[in-house]
N, C-alpha and C positions, 0 to 999 in steps of 0.2 A: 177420597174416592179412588177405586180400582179403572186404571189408566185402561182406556179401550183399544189399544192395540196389543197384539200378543207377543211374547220375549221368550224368544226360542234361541236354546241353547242348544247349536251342533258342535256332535262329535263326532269327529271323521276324520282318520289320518292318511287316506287317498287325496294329495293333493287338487287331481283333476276333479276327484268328485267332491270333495269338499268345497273346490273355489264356485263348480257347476250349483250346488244347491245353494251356499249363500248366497248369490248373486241372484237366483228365482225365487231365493226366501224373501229378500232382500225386495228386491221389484213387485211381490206379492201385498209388499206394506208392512211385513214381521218386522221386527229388532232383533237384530243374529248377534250371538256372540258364538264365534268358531273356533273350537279348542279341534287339536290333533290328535288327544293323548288323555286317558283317563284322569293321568296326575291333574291336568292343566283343568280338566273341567271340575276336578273336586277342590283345588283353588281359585277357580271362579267363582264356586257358588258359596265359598266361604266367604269373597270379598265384596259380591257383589250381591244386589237385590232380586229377588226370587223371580225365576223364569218362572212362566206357565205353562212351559213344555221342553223337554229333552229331549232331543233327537238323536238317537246313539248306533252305529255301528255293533255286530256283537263283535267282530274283531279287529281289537285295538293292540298298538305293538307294547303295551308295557301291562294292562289289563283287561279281561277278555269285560264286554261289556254288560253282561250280567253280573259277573263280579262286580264292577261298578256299583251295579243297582242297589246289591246286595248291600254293601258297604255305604252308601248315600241312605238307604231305608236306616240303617245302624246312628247314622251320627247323626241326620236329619229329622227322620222320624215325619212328621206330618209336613214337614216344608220338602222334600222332595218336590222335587217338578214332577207331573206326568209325562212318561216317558213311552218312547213312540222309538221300537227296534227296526233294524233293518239289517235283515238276514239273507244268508246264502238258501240255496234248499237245503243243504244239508244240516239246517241249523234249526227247522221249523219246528224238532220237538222241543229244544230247547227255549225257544220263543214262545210256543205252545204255553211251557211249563211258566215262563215268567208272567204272562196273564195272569195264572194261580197264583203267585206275587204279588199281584199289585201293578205289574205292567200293565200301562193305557192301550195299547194296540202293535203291531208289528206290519210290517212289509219284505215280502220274499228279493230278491234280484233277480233279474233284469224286473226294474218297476216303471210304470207310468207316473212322467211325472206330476201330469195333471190329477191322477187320481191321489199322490201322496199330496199335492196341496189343498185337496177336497178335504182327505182324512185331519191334514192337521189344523183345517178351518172349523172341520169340527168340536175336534179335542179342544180348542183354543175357545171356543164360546163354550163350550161345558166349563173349561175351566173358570173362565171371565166371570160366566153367570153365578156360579158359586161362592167366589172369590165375594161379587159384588152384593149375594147374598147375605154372607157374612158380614161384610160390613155394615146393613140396613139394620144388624140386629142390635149394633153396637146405640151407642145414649144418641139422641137427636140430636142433642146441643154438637156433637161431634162434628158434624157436616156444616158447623153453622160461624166458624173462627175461622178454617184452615184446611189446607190437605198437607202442612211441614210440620214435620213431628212435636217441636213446640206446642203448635196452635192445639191439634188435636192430643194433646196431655193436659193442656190448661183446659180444653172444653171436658175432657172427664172429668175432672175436679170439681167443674162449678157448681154440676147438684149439690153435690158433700159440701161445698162451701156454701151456698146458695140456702143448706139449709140448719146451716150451726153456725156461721159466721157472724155476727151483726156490723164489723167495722174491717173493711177490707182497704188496703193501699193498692195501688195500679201504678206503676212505673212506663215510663216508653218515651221516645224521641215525638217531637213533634209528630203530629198525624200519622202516628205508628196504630191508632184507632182505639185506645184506650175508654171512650166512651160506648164504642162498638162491643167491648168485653163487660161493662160495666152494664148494660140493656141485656144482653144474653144472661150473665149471672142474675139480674131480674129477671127476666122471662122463665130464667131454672128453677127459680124459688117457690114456694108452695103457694103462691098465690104473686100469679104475673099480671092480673088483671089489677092489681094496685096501683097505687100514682109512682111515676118515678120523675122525678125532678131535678133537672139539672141546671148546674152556673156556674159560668166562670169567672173564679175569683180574681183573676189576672184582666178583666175587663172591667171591673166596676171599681171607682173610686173607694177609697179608705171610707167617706164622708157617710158614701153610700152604702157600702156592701154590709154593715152592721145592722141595718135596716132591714137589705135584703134576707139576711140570714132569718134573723132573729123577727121582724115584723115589729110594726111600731101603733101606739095607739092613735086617736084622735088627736090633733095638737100638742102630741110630741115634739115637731119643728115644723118651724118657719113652712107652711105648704103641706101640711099636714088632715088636711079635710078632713079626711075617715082614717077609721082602723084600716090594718092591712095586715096579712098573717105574712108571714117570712117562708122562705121556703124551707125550712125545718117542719114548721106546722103543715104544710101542703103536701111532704111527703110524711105526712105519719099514716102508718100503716106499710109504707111500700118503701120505696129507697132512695134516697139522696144522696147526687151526685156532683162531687166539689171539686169541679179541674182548676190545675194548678197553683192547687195548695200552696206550691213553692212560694210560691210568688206575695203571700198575706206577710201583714206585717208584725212584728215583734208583739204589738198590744193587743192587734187582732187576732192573734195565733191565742194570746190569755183569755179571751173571752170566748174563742172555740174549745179550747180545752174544757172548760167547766160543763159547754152543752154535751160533749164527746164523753165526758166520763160520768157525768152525771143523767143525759139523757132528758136535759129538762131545758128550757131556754126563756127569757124573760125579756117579753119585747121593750122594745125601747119607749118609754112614757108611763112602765108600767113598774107594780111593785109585785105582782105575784106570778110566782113562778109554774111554768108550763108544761108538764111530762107531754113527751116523745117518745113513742115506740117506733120506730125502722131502724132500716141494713143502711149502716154511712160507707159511702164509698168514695173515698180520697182517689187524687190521681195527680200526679206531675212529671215534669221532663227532668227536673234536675234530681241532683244526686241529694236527698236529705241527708243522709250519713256526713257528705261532704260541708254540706249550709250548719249543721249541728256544730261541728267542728270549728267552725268558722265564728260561730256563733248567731248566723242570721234563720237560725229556727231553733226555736226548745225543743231541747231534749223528753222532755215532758211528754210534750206532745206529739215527739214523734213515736215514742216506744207504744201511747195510746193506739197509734193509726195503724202501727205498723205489726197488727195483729194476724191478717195472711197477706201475705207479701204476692203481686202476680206481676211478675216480668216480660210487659212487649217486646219480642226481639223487632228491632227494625228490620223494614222489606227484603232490605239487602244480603240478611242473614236466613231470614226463611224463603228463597225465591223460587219453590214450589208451590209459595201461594199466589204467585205474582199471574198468572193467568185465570187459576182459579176464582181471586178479585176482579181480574179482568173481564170475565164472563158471567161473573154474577153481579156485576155495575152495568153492563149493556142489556143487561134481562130487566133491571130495573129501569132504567132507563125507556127501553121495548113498552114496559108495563106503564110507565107516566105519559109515554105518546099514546099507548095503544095500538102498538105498531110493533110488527116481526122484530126479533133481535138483532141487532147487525151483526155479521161474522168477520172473521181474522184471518188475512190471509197467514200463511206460514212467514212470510220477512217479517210482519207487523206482530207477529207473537216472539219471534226471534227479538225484534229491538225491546219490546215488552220486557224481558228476560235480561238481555245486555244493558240495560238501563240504570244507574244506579240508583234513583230514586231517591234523592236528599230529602225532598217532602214524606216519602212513604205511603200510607194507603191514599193521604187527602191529595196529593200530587195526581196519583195513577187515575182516583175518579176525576179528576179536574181534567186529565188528559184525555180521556176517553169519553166524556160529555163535550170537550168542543170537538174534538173529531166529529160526533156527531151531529154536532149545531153546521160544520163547516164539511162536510161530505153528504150529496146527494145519493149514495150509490149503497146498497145492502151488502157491501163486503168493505171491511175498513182495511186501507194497505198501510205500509210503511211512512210513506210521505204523507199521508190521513194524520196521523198520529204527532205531527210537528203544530208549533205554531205560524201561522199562516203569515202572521207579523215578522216570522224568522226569516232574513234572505236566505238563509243557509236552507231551508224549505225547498225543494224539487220545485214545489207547486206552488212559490210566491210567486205573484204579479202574471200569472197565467191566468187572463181574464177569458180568454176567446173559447169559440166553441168548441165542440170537438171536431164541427166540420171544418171550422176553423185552424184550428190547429193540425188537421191531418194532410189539409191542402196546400202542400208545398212540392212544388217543382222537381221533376224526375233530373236525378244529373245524369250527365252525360256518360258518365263511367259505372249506371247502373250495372247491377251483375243478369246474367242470361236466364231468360225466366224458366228453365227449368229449375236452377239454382235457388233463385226465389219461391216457386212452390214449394221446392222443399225445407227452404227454413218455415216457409207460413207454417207446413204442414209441422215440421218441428213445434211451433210454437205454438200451434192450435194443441198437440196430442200434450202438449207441458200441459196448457193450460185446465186442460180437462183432468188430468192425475192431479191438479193442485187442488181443482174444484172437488176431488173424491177422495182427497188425502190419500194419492199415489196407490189406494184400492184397487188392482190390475181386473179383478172380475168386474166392479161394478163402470171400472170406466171403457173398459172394451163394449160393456153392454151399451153405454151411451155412445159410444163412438159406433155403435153397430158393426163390430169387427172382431174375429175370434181374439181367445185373450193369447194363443200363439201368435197371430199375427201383428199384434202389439207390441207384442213380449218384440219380434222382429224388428219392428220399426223402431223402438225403443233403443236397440241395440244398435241401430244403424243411425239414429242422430243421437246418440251417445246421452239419453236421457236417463239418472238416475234419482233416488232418493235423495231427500237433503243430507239426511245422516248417512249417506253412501257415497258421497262425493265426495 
């Protein structure tokens, strides 16, 4: 998904006036990246990911800044940022003329600067909306793995596999979600309303699992009452799904092969053999190449399964999905109470992010469901997100209330309560940018105060963005 904040590229080689706009860009809620100099921003957007707006000067010391445009329209072509001039008067026809360009809008000198943050709030939801158009037209399944380029390349693929595949491997580290890929590639398939059945092989006895698979007659053994179909037969028509393949043993690896290549399976007590129609989908954590090698899997049977290969990268390697999971585990969660989603402050999306996550996605949901068995409060913070069992926790063995805990004795070496209003007042005007993701229009409106006078106070208890600091 297209990030809802806007990533504005200035260019401006007047130091005063370049530090003056980042700094209101900046406090505005934009993501600035400040070049000086034509060369320096057409190396940015080679290395870097695509702005939604360019803010340019037309007079730059090494290229005048329609040249620029010129030259970015050439090598860029549709990825150009929309770009937003800022000209002398004597430069308005030539500004004029780069509209006829393709230039998004211009601003004369001396400007208001309230009105160029209107103009670029605009630009910047034109561009968003579009952006986020584009991607609604892309495959469903897209939005439904990831937002780390990984996830969303393996979610285009699943129709195409989904619908010419029959026997697919899944590879990934423990709770890397391998069965999560395995449901969506069902749900891609031409008919999702089919049964999908899953088991893991690494949980059932040798004794047992031959049974489960395959399904056994009447007094086949010992405890044997009635028939029972295996889940081979329970997924026919739709897909079966066999975590941790790795882990079946050398004779039971022989008796999968034959159901895998042949598509047929003969329960246990019986003598006639059972066609199967579905999609099998293997999946495990170890390396098979490696177990082949070894000898503790055939070879046989791996070259069978390992007909389209789909590789989990673990959390740690795609950690643009790490919030993405994150907010789409508490919507789920929201939806089994029936209850508002909890939100994240910015520390507790920050530790989300610095975490390395050994478990992977089963980890992150595990951590983010007792946060909310063990927080009262419809914003989860940082210390939310610990186990409460951990001394290391801010918030272990803090039983009392909060009236409790706020009633502690004024010391003697308090500071003078001027001083003290003005940290509250400090730390009310934080807490309300935090509550509107440092939004300066919408939180002057809640605060009921121009968004100059903000912008003032701001400046005088030295309050910045997290990425500003």
């Amino acid at each position: 998904m297209t990030d809802t904040v806007c990533r504005i590229l200035l260019v401006e080689d007047d130091p005063i006036m370049g530090e003056s706009l980042n700094d209101r860009f900046q406090l505005e809620g934009f993501e600035v990246v400040w070049c000086a100099s034509a060369g320096e921003a057409r190396a940015t957007l080679e290395r870097q990911p695509r702005f939604q707006l360019m803010v340019s000067d037309i007079r730059l010391p090494d290229l005048p800044g329609d040249v620029l445009f010129a030259r970015l329209q050439e090598t860029l072509a549709q990825d150009t940022p929309r770009t937003l001039f800022i000209t002398g008067y004597g430069s308005v026809e030539s500004a004029v003329d780069l509209l006829k360009r393709g230039a998004a809008d211009y601003i004369t000198k001396p400007f208001d600067l309230d009105h160029l943050i209107d103009q670029i709030r605009d630009l910047c939801a034109e561009e968003l909306a579009r952006l986020q158009a584009a991607e609604s037209m892309e495959s469903a399944a897209s939005s439904t793995l990831g937002r780390s380029q990984p996830m969303r390349h393996m979610a285009t693929m699943l129709p195409r596999v989904a619908e010419r595949a029959t026997t697919v491997l899944v590879t990934g580290e423990s709770g890397a979600g391998k069965e999560f890929v395995a449901r969506a590639l069902h749900e891609a398939g031409p008919d999702p309303d089919s049964p999908f059945v899953a088991v893991n092989c690494a949980a059932l006895p040798e004794s047992l699992l031959e049974a489960e698979l395959f399904g056994h007659e009447k007094g086949a053994f010992t405890g044997a009452t009635r028939a029972r179909r295996g889940v081979f037969e329970q997924a026919d028509g739709g897909t079966l799904f066999l975590d941790e393949i790795g882990d079946m043993s050398l004779p039971m690896q022989a008796k999968l092969l034959r159901a895998v290549q042949e598509r047929t399976i003969t329960p246990l007590g019986s003598e006639t053999p059972r066609p199967v129609r579905l999609r099998l989908v293997c999946a495990t954590h170890r390396n098979l190449r490696e177990n082949v090698d070894r000898g503790d899997f055939r070879e046989d049977l791996y070259y069978r399964i390992n007909v389209v290969h789909l590789r989990i990268p673990p959390l740690r390697e795609r950690r643009e999905d790490i919030l993405w999971l994150a907010h789409q585990t508490l919507a789920d969660l929201a939806a089994r109470e029936g209850a508002a989603p909890r939100r994240l402050t910015p520390a507790a999306e920050q530790a989300l992010l610095e975490h390395p996550w050994p478990g992977n996605v089963r980890e992150l949901r595990h951590c983010l469901e007792r946060a909310t068995i063990f927080s009262a409060g419809a914003v989860l913070d940082e210390p939310d997100l610990c186990d409460p069992a951990d001394p290391q926790n801010p918030r272990a063995g803090n039983a009392g209330t909060p009236e409790e805990n706020a009633a502690e004795t004024v010391p003697a070496s308090a500071p003078p309560l001027a001083d003290y209003l003005q940290a509250q007042e400090a730390a009310y005007i934080r807490q309300a940018l935090e509550h509107h993701e440092w939004q300066i229009a919408r939180t002057a409106q809640h605060l009921g105060i121009s968004r100059k006078n903000l912008w003032e106070k701001m400046r005088r208890h030295g309050l910045q963005p997290p990425h500003a600091e």
